[in-house]
DRENSE-781511 format. One record per residue: residue in one letter; y, z, x of N, C-alpha, C, O in turn. Coordinates in steps of 0.1 Angstrom, whole numbers, plus 2048, in hexadecimal, padded with zeros to 3 digits. Example, Ala and Ser with C-alpha at 12.3 -4.5 7.8 and 13.67 -1.06 7.14 Angstrom:
BEGIN
A7C784E8847D384E87B7DF84E8847DF85588E/S7EA8478807F584788980084F88180B850886/
//
This chain:
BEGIN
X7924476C579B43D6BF7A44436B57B043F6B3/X7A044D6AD7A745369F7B245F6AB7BD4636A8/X7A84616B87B646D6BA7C24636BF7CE4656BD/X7BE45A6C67CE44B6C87D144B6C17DB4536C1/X7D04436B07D54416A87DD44F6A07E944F69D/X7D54576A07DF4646997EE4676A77F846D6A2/X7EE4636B77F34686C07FE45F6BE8094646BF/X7FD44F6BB8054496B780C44B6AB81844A6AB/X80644E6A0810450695818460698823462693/X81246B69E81D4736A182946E6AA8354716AA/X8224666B283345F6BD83C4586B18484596B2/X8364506A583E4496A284745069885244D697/X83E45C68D84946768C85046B69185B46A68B/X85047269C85947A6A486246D6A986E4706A8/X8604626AD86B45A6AF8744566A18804546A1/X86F45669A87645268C87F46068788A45E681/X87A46F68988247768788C47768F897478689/X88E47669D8974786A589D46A6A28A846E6A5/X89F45F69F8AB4556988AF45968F8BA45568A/X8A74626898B046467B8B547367E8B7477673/X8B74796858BC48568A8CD4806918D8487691/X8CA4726978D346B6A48D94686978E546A699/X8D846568D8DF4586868EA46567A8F4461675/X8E646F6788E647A6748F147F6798FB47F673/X8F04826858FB48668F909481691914487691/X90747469290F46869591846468792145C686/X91246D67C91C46B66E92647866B92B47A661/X92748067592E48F67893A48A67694248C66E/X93948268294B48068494F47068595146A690/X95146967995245C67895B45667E95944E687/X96845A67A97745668397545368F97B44A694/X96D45C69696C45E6A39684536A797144E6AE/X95A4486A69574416A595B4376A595C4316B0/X95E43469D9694256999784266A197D41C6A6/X97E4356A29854316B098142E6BE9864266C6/X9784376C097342E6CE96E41E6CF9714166D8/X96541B6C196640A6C69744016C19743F56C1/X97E40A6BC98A4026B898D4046C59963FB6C5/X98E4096D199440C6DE98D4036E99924006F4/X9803FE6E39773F66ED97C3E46EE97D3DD6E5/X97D3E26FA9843CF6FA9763CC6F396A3CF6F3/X97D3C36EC9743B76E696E3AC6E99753A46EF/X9623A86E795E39A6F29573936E794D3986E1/X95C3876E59573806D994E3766DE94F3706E8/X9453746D492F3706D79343666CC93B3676C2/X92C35B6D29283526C991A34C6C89133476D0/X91934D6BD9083466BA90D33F6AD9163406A6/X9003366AF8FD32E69F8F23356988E833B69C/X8F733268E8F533567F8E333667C8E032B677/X8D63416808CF3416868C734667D8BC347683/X8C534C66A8BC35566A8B03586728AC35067A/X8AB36466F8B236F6718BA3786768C0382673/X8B636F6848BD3746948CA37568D8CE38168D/X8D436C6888E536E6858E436867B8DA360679/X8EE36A6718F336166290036A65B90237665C/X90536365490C36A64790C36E63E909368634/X90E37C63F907384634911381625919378625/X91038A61A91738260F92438861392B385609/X92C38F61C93839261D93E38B62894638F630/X93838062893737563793C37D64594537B64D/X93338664593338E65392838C65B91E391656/X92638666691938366D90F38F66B91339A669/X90638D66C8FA39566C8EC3946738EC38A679/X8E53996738D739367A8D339E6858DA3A8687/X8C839A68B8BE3A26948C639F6A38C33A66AD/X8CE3966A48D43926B38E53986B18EC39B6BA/X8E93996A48F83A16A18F73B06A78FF3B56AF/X8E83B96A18E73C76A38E13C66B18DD3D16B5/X8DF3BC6B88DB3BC6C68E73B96CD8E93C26D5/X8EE3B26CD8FD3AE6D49063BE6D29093C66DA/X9083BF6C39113C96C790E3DA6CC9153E36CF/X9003DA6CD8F93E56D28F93E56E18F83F06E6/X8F93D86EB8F73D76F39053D46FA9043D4707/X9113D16F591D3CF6F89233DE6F79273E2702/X9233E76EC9263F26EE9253FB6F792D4036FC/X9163F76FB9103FF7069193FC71591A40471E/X91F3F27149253EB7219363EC71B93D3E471F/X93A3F57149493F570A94B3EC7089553E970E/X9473E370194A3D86FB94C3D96EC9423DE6E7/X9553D56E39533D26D29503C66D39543BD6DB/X9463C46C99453B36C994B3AD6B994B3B16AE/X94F39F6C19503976B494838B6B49463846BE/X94238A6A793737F6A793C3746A1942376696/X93B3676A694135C6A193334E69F92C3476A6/X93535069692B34468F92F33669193833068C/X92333069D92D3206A892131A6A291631E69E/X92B30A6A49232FE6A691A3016B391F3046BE/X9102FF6B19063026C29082F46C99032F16D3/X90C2EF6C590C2E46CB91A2E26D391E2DA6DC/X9202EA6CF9332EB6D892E2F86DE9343006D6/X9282FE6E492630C6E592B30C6F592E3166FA/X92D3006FD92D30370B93F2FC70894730470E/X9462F570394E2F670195A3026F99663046FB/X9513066F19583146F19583206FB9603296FA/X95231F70195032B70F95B32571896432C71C/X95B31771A96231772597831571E98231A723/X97630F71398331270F98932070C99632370C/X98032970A97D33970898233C6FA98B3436F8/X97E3366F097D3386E39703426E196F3486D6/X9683436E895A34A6E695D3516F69633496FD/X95A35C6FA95236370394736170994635D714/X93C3646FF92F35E7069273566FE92F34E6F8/X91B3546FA91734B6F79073586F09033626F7/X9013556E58F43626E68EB3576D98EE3516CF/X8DD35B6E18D33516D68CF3486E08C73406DA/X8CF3456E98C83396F38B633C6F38AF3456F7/X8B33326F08A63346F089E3336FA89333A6FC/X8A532970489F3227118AB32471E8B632071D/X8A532A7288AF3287308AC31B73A8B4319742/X89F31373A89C30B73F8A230073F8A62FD734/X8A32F97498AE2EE74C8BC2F074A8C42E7748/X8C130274C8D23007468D230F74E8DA31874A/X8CB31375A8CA3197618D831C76A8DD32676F/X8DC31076B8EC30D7738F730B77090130C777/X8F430775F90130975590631475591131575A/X90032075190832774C8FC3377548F0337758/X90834275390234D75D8FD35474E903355743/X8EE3587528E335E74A8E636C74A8EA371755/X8E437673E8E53887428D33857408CE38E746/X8C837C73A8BB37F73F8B837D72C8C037C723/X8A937D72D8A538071E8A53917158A039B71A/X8AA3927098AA39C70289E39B6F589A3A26EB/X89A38E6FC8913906E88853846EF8883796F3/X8783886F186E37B6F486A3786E38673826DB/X8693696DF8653666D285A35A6D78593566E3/X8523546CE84E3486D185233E6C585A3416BC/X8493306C98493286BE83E3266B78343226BD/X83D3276AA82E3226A183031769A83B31269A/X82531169282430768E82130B68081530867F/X82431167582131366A81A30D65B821307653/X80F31065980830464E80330C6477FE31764C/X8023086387F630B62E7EE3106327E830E63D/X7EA31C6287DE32762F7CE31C62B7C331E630/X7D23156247C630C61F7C42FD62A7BA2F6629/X7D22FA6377CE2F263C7C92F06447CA2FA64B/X7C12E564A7B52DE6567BF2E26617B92E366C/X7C92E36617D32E36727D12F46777D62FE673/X7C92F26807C63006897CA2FC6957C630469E/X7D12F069A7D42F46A77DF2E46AB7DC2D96A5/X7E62E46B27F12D76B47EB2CC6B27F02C26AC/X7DF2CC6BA7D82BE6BA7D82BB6AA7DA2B16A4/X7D52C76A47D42BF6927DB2B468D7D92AB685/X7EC2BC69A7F42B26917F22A76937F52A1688/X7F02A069A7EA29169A7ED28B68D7EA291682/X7F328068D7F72796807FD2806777FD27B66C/X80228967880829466D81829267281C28E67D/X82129766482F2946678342A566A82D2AE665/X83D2A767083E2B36718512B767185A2B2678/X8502C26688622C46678672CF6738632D9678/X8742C76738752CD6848852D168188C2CA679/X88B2DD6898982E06858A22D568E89F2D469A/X8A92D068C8B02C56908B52C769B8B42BE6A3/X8BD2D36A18C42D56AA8B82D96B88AC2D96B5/X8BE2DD6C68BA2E46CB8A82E36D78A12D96D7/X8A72ED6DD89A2ED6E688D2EF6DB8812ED6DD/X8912F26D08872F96C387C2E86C08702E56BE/X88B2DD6C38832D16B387F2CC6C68752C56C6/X8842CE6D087D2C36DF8722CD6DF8692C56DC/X86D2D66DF8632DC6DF8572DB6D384B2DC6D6/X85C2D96C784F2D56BF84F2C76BE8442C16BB/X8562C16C18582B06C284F2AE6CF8482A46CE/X84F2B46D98492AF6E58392B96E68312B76F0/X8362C16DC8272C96DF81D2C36D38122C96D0/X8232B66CB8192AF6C681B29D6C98222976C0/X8172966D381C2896D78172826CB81A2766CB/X80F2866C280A27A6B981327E6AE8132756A5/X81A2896AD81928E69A82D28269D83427C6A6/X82D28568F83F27D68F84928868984828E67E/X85228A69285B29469086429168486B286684/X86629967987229566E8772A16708712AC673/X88629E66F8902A466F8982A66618A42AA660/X88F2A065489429E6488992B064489E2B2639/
//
């Protein structure tokens, strides 16, 4: 067991030296850089406003875990991206007026399989139910008679709204 564990922490060195060797490298010649993605068409993403996955940072420039995944994964395909912070709720109206390009952050492709053409999942996440380290709720059935706060929009609030039939969903 100790020689796995010592075999893993040498992979995870030697992986962490070589990013920072890559990242090292890649500050040689900066111009270079920024001309090539000033040269790349641009395809502008829209998501809502999602911490941590996307948000605005204090120089209101989007940000998040799904920004350095878009434009890492658009690059790769020459793409610059521009990230546009949408009402999710106009999100299929913006695609098709073409004010947005694509659309990034769907949580479910279920039931909307025929709307719109899928590139597949980039991120598997789940849903939890979060309580007091001191409370009696260890499992949905708990919630039974319990009120429970739910994010207003989206598959997030039909999905905790519909995996406790007794508890009452607030949206406060």
């Amino acid at each position: 067991m100790k020689k796995h564990r010592r075999g893993l922490r040498r992979a995870a060195c030697l992986l962490a030296l070589a990013m920072c060797a890559a990242l090292l490298c890649s500050c040689l010649h900066p111009g270079k850089a920024d001309s090539y993605t000033a040269a790349m068409p641009v395809i502008v993403v829209g998501s809502d406003n999602y911490p941590p996955f996307i948000y605005m940072n204090n120089d209101s420039t989007p940000t998040g875990i799904d920004v350095d995944i878009a434009t890492e994964a658009f690059a790769r395909m020459g793409y610059a991206v521009r990230l546009e912070i949408i009402d999710w709720e106009q999100k299929t109206k913006l695609v098709e007026s073409g004010a947005i390009d694509c659309i990034w952050g769907c949580f479910s492709m279920d039931g909307r399989e025929e709307i719109y053409r899928w590139a597949g999942p980039y991120m598997v996440s789940r849903q939890v139910v979060a309580v007091d380290a001191d409370s009696s709720i260890r499992s949905l059935s708990d919630l039974a008679g319990k009120t429970v706060a739910v994010q207003i929009r989206g598959s997030r609030r039909r999905w905790r709204c519909s995996a406790s039939k007794t508890a009452t969903c607030s949206t406060r």
